[in-house]
C-alpha positions as CSV (number, residue, x, y, z in Angstrom):
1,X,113.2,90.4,117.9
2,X,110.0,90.7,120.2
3,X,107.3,87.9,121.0
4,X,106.0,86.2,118.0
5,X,103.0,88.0,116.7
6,X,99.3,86.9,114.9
7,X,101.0,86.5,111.1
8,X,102.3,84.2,109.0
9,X,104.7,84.6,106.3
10,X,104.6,82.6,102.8
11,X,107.6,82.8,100.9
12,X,106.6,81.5,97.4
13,X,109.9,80.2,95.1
14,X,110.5,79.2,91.7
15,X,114.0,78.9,90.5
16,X,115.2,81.4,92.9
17,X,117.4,79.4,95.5
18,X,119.8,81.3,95.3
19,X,118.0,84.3,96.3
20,X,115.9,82.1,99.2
21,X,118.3,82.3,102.1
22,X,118.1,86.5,102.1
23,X,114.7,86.1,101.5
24,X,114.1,83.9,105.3
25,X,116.5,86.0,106.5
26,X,114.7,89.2,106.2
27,X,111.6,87.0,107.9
28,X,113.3,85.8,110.6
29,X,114.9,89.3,111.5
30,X,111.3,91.1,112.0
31,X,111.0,93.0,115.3
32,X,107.8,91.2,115.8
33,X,108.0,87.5,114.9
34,X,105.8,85.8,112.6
35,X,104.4,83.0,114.4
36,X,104.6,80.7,111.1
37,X,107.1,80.9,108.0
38,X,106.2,78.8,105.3
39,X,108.3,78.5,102.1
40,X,106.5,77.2,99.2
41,X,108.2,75.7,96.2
42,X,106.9,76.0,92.8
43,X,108.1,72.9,90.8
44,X,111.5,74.4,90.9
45,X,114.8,72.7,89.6
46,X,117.4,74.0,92.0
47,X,116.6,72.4,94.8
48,X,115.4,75.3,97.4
49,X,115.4,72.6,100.5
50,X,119.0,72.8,100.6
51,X,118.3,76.2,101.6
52,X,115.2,75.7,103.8
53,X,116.8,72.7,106.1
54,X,119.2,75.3,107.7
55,X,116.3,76.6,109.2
56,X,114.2,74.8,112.0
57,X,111.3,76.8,111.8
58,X,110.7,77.5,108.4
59,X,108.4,74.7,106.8
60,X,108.9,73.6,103.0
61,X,105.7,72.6,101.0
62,X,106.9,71.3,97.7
63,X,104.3,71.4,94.5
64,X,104.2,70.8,91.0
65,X,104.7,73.8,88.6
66,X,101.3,75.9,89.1
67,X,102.4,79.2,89.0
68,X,102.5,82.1,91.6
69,X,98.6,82.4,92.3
70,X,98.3,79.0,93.0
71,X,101.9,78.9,95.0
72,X,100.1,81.6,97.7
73,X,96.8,79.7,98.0
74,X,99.0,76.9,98.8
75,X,101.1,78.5,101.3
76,X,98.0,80.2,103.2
77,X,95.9,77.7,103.6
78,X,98.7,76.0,105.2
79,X,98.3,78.4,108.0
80,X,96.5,79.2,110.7
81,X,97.9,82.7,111.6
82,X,94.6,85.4,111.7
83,X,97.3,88.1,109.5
84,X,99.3,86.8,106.5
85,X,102.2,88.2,104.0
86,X,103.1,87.3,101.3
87,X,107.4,87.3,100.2
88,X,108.4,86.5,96.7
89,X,111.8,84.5,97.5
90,X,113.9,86.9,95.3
91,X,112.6,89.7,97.7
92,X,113.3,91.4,101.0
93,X,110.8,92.3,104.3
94,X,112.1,95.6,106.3
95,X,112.9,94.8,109.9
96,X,108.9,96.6,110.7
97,X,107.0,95.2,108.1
98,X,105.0,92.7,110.3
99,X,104.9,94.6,113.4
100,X,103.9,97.8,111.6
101,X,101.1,95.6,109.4
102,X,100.1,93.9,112.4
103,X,99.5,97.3,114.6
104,X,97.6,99.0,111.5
105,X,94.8,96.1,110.8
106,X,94.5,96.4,114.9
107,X,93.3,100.1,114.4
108,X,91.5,99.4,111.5
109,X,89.7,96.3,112.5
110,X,87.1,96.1,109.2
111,X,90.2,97.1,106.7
112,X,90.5,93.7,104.4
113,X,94.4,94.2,104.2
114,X,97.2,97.0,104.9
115,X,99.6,98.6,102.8
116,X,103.0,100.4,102.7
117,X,105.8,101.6,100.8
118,X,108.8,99.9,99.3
119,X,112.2,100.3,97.4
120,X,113.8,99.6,94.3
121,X,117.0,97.2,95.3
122,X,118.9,96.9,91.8
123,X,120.6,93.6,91.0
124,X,123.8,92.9,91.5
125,X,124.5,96.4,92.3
126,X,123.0,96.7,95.9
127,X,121.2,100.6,94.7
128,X,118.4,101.4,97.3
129,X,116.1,103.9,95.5
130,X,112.5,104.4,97.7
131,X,109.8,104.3,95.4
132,X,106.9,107.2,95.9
133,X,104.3,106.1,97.9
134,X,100.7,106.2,96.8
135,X,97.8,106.1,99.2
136,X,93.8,105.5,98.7
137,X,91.0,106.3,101.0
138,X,89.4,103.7,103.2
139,X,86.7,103.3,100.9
140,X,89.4,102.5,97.8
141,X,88.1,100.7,95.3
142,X,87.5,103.5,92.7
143,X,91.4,104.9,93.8
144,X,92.3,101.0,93.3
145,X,91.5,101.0,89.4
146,X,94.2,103.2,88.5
147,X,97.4,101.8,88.2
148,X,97.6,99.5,91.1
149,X,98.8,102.0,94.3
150,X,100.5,99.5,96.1
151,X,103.0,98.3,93.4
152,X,104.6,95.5,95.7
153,X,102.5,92.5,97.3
154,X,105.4,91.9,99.9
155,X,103.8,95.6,101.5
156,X,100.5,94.3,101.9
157,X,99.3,92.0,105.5
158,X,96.0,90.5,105.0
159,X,93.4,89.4,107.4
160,X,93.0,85.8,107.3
161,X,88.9,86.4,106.8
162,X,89.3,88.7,104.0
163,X,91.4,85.8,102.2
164,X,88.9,83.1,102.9
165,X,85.9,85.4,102.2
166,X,87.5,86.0,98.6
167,X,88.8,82.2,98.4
168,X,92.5,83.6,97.4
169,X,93.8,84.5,94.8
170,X,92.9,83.3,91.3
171,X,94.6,80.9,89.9
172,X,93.5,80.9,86.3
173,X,95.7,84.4,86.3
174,X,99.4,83.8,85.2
175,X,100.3,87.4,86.4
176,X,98.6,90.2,88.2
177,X,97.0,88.0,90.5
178,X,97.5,90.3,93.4
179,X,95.9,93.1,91.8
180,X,92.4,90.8,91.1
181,X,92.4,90.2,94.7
182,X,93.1,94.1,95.7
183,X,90.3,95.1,93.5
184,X,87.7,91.9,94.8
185,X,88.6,92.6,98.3
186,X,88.3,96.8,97.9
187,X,84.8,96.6,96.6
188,X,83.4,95.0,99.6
189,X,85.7,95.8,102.5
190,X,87.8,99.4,103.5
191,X,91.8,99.2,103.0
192,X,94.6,100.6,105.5
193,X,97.3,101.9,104.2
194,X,100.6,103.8,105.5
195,X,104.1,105.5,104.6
196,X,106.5,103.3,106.1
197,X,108.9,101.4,103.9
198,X,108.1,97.9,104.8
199,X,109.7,95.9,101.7
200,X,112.3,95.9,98.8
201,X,111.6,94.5,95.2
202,X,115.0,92.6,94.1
203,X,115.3,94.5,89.9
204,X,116.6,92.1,88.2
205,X,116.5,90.5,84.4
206,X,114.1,87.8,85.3
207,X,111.8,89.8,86.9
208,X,108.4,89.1,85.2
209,X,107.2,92.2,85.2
210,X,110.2,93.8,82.8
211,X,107.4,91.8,80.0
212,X,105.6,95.0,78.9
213,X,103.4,93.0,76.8
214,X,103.0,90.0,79.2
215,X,101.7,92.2,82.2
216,X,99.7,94.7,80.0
217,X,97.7,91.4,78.8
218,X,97.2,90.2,82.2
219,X,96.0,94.0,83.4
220,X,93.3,93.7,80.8
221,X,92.5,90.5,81.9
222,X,92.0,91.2,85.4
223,X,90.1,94.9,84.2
224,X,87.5,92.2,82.3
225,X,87.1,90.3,84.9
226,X,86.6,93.1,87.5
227,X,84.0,95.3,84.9
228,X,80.6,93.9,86.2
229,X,82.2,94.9,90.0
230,X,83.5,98.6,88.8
231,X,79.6,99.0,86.8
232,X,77.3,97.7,90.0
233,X,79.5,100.3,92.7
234,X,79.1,102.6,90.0
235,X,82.4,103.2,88.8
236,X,82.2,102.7,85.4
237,X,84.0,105.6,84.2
238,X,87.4,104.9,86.9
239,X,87.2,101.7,84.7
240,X,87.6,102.9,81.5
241,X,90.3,105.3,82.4
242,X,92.0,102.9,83.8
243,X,92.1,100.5,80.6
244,X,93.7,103.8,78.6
245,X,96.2,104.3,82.2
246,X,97.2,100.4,81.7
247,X,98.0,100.8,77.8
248,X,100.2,104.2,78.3
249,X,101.8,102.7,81.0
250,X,103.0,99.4,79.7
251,X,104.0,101.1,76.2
252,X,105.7,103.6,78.4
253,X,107.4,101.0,79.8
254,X,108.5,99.3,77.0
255,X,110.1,102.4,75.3
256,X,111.9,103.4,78.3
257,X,113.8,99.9,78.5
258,X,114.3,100.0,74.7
259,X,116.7,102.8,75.4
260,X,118.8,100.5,77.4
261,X,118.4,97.6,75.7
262,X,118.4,98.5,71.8
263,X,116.0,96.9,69.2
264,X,116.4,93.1,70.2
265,X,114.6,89.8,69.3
266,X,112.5,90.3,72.5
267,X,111.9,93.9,72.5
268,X,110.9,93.1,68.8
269,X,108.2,90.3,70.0
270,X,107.0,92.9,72.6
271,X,106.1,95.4,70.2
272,X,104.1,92.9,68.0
273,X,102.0,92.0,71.4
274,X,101.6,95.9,72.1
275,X,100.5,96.6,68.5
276,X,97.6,94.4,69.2
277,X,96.5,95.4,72.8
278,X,97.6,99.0,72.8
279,X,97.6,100.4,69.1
280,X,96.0,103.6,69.5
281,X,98.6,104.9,71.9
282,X,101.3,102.7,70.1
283,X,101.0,104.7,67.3
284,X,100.1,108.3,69.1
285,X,102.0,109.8,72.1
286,X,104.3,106.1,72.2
287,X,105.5,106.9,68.4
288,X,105.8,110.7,69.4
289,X,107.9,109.8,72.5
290,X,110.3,107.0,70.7
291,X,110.5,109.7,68.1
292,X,112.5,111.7,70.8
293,X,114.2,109.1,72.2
């Protein structure tokens, strides 16, 4: 490990201690240092400071339940660090991910925030599987509206100013509150991007976004929210198709995992919620594919 650099890390936890120590570990093995590691902890009920206090220089703040949006603002604004990344505590940072973030928003001095790739790590079996790696131009914000290209916040380092400028993340979103602030920040400011793998996403039962019906809601949401944005840079239609991308993926989604999981309670609760939100393609190309299942 190399002299500490301009970021901080927030580790945001809820009910993951057990996952936590990997987590810091992965931190504190960057090439390049993060000058501040800050773990923050949710309202859990398994006690993540038995975890943090065998680390000097990690610092615990310890909240009532708010949920993850509020978690991050939190954990930034306890900063002071001009670059910052975010780490979900079930989660792991590649050795580069700082130093690689760090050198890219230095080329790209007017990018908001830089990107990279990641993995799939599947829990408890260790698999590694890299997942494909989507860029956007600098000027993103129409590319932005389809699908969400970056696919794991723990890839992304943001500028300190970008994340003032936009006063954080949202914290009336229960989920997809990354992707608000990728969309807010893209329509005023250019985005970096680049191929490295700087991060693995932890697959696991928990995760919340195995909900198909839980995060399509939440895409919607943040597509309202974003609509006067997309209309006023003129990219109405990016908008809609991204509404109709959002429904076919989710219902997607949600077929593919009943193949594993059979017709359940939950799967059963999932499909009421996608009737309502995605019932066109429900019924259409979703009933043609579970039809071939």
């Amino acid at each position: 490990m190399t002299d500490s650099s301009d970021a901080a890390v927030v580790i945001t936890t809820y009910n993951h201690a057990r996952f936590l120590g990997e987590a810091i570990d992965s931190v504190l093995s960057q090439t390049v240092a993060p000058a501040e590691i800050v773990v923050v902890d949710d309202g859990s009920t398994d006690d993540p400071e038995t975890v943090t206090a065998k680390y000097p220089s990690v610092h615990l703040i310890r909240q009532d339940n708010r949920g993850l949006a509020a978690a991050r603002n939190t954990g930034w604004r306890a900063t002071s660090s001009p670059f910052v990344a975010f780490l979900d505590a079930d989660d792991w940072l590649r050795p580069t991910a700082i130093e690689v973030g760090c050198r890219q928003l230095a080329a790209h001095p007017d990018a908001a925030f830089n990107y990279g790739a990641y993995a799939n790590r599947y829990w408890p079996s260790g698999r590694i599987a890299e997942v494909p790696f989507r860029p956007v131009p600098r000027e993103s914000f129409g590319a932005m509206l389809h699908l969400n290209p970056i696919g794991m916040h723990a890839t992304v380092l943001y500028r300190r100013s970008a994340l003032e400028a936009a006063n954080g993340f949202a914290e009336e979103l229960r989920a997809c509150e990354d992707y608000d602030l990728y969309l807010r920040l893209a329509a005023d400011r250019p985005v970096a991007c680049c191929r490295d793998v700087l991060a693995d996403y932890r697959q696991h039962d928990s995760n919340m976004s195995r909900d198909p019906a839980f995060m399509l809601r939440a895409a919607l949401r943040v597509m309202r929210r974003i609509a006067p944005t997309a209309q006023a840079r003129g990219k109405t239609r990016d908008w809609q198709a991204s509404i109709e991308e959002w429904k076919a993926h989710y219902v997607d989604q949600w077929i593919s995992q009943l193949k594993d999981t059979g017709l359940n309670v939950r799967a059963l609760r999932q499909l009421a919620s996608l009737a309502t939100l995605a019932p066109a393609y429900l019924l259409g190309k979703g009933a043609r594919r579970l039809g071939r299942r």
